[in-house]
C-alpha positions in Angstrom: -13.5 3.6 2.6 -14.9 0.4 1.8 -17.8 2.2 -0.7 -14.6 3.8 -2.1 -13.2 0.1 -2.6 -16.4 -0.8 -4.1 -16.2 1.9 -6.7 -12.9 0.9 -8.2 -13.9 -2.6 -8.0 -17.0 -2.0 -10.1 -15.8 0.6 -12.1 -12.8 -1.9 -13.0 -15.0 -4.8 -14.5 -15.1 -2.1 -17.9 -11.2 -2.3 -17.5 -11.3 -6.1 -17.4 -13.6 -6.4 -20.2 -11.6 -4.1 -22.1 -8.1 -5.1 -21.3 -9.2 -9.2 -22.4 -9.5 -8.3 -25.9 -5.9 -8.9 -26.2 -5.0 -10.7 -23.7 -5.8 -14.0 -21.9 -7.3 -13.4 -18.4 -3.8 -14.8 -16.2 -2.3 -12.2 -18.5 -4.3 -9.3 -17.7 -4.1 -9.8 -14.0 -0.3 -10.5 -13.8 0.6 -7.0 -15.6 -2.8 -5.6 -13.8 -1.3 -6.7 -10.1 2.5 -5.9 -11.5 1.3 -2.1 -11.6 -0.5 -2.3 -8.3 2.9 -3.9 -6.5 4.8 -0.7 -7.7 2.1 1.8 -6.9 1.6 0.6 -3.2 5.6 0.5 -3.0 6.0 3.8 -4.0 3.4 4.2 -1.4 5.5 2.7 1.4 8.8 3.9 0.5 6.8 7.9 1.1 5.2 6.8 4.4 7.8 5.2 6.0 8.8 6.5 8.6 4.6 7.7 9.9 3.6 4.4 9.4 6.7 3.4 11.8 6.1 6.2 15.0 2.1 4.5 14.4 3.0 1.1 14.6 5.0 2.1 17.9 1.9 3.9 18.8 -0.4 0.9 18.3 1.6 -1.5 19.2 0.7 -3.7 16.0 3.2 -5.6 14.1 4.4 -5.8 10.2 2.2 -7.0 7.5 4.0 -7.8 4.9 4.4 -11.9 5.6 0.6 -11.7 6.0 -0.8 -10.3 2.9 1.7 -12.7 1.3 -0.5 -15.4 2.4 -3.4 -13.7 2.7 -2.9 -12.9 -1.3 -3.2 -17.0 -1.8 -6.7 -16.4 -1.2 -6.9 -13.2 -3.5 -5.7 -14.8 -6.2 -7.8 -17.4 -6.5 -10.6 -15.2 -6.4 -9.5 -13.2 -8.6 -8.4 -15.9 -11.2 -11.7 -17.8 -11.1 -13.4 -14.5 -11.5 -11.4 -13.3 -14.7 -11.4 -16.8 -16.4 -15.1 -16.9 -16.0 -15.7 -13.3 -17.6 -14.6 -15.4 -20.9 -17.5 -17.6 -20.7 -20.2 -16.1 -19.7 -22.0 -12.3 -18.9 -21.0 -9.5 -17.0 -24.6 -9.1 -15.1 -24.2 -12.8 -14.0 -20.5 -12.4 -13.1 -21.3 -9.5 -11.0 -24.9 -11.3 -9.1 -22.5 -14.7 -8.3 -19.2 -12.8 -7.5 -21.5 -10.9 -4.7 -22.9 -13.8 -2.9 -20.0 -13.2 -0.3 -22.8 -11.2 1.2 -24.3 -13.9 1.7 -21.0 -16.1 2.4 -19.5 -13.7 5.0 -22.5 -13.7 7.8 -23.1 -17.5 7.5 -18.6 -18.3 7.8 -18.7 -15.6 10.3 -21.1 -17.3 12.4 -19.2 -20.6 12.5 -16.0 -18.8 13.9 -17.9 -17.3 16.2 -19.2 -13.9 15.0 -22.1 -12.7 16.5 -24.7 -11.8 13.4 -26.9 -8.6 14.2 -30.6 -9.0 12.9 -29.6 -6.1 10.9 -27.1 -7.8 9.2 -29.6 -10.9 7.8 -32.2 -8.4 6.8 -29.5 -6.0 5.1 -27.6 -9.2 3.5 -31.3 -10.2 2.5 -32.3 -7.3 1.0 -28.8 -6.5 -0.9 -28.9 -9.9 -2.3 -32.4 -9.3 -3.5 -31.3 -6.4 -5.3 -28.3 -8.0 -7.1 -31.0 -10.1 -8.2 -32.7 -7.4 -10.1 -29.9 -5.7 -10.8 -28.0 -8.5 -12.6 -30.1 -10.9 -13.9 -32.5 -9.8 -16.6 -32.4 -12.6 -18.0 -33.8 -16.3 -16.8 -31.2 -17.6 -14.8 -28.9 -20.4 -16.1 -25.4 -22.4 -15.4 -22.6 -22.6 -17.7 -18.9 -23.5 -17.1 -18.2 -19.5 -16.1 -20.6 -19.7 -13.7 -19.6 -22.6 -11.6 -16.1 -20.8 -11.6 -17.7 -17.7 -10.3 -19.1 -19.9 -7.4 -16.3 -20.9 -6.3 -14.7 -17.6 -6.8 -17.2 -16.2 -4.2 -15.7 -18.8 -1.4 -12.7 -17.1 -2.0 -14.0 -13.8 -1.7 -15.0 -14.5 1.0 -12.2 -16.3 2.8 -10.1 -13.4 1.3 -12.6 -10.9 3.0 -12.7 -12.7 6.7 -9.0 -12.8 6.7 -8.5 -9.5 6.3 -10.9 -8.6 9.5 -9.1 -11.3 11.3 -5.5 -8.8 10.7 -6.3 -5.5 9.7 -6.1 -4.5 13.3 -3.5 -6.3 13.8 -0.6 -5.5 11.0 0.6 -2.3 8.7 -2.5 -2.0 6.5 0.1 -1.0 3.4 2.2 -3.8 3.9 -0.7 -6.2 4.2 -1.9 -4.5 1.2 1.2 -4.9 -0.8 2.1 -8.5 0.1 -1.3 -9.8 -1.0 -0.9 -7.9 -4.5 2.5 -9.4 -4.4 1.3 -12.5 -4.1 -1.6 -12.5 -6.9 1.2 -10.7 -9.1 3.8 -13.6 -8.9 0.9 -16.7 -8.6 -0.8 -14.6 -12.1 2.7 -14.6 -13.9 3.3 -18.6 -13.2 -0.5 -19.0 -14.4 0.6 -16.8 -17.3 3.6 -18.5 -18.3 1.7 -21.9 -17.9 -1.4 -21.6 -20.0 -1.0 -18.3 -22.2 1.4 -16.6 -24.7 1.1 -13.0 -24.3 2.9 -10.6 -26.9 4.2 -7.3 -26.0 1.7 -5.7 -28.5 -1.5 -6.4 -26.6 -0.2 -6.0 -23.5 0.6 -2.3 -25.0 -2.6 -2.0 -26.6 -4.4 -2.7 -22.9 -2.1 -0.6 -21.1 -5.1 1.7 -20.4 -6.9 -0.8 -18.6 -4.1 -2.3 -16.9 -3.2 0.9 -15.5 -6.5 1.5 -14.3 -7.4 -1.8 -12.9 -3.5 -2.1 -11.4 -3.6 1.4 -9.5 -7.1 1.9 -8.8 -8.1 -1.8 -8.2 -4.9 -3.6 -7.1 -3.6 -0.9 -5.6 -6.0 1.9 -3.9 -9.0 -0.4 -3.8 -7.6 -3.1 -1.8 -6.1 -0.7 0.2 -8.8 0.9 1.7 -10.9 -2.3 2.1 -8.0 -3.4 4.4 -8.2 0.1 6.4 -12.2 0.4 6.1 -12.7 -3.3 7.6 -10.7 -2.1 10.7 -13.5 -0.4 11.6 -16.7 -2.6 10.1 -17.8 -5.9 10.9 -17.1 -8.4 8.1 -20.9 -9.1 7.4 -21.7 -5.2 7.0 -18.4 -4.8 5.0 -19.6 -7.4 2.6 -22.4 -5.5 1.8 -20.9 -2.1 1.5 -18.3 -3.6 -1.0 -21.5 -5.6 -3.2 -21.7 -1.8 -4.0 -19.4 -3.0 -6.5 -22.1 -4.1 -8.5 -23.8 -0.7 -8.8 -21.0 0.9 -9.5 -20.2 -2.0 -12.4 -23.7 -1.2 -14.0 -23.1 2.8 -13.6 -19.4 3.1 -15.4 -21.3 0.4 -18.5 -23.8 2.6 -19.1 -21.5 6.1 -19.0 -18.7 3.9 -20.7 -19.8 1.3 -22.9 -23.7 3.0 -23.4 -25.7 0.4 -21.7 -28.8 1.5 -20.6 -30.3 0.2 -17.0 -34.2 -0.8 -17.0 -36.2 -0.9 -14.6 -35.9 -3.7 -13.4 -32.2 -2.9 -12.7 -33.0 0.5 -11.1 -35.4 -1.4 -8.7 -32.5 -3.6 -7.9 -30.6 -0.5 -7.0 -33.2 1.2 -4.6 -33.2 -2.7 -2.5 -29.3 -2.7 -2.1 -29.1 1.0 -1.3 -32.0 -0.3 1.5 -29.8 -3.1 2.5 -26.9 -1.3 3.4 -29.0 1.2 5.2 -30.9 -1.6 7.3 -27.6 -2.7 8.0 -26.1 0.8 9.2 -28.7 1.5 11.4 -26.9 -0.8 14.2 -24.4 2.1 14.8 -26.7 4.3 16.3 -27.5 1.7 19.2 
């Protein structure tokens, strides 16, 4: 589930890039997180009454009050991270976004989470491999990427919180209050900074669509279902995946071509996250 995440998470920075052409980035993610509210509705009106006999089941409570504040955190991440994707590259934005790899283990510690060796060698080598897989270039700060910094903090928080609940709450209703949230907090941004016209938001309906159902809607989804069953620091580094998948879908989309130096990066994530599985078998 949460490699699944990681797929329309990576797969969605094209859509991003493709869908600011027209628009300004509060823009993008309020329409974006608009479609993702009416997809996961849809989804709950359908599964109702199951996800009701389950919740008797369980004994776990309704989630919709807590993705509404979880989606605080969500959209801050997500608004840091769009904003910067104006100023600077999409290798960078994807190596800085990721350091919640690193971000998760060392929070996780402080709230008392007990960190497997597995995990710091896995985090270490998956972090290494961003490395190489994102930065070609010699590594510099600009404005975007202090915003991507602080971005990751609210991955992260954004990523512990759903641990803390996912067991805890309806996953779709957690799901859907926390895209409600970034929908309504994206739309005041909108409406304070930007003037978007009903022609580009038409001419990016493609990636709105795509980054509203699959991202916003699906992806989300099953992070919040997949972390009921991962610890948060291996679940950060099954969702960095994002980052492969990122590089993968702009080379068979936009014809970038990996080096490599990018493949190599590949090969030391895909050995992080299977330094970090091996704990299950224990």
């Amino acid at each position: 589930m949460l490699l699944g995440a990681s797929f329309f998470w990576g797969t969605t920075f094209v859509a991003q890039m493709s869908g600011m052409e027209g628009l300004g980035p509060f823009s993008y993610a309020a329409a974006r997180y608009f479609i993702g509210v009416l997809a996961l509705t849809a989804v709950l009106w359908f599964t109702r009454r199951q996800r009701a006999k389950e919740r008797l089941k369980n004994r776990y409570g309704r989630g919709f009050l807590t993705g509404l504040f979880i989606g605080i955190s969500l959209f801050a991440a997500s608004s840091f991270q769009q904003v910067a994707m104006v100023y600077t590259t999409a290798g960078k934005a994807a190596f800085i976004t990721c350091l919640y790899i690193i971000f998760v283990p060392l929070v996780s510690v402080f709230i008392g989470k007990k960190i497997r060796t597995e995990n710091w060698i896995g985090a270490s080598l998956a972090i290494t491999g961003l490395y190489f897989l994102a930065l070609s270039e010699e590594f510099s700060v600009n404005f975007g990427d202090v915003l991507l910094l602080i971005g990751a903090f609210f991955w992260t928080a954004q990523i512990l919180l759903v641990d803390r609940f996912a067991n805890r709450v309806d996953a779709m209703e957690l799901s859907t209050g926390q895209a409600f949230t970034a929908a309504v907090l994206s739309f005041a941004a909108m409406m304070l900074f930007e003037n978007p016209t009903l022609d580009a938001i038409c001419n990016a309906a493609l990636p709105i669509l795509y980054g509203g159902v699959m991202s916003s809607g699906v992806a989300f989804t099953l992070q919040i279902y997949g972390q009921k069953y991962a610890e948060p620091s291996a679940a950060a580094i099954l969702m960095s995946f994002e980052a492969i998948f990122g590089a993968v879908s702009g080379w068979l989309l936009l014809g970038e071509v990996m080096s490599g130096r990018e493949i190599f990066g590949c090969v030391l994530m895909f050995a992080g996250i299977i330094v970090t599985q091996l704990k299950f078998s224990h």
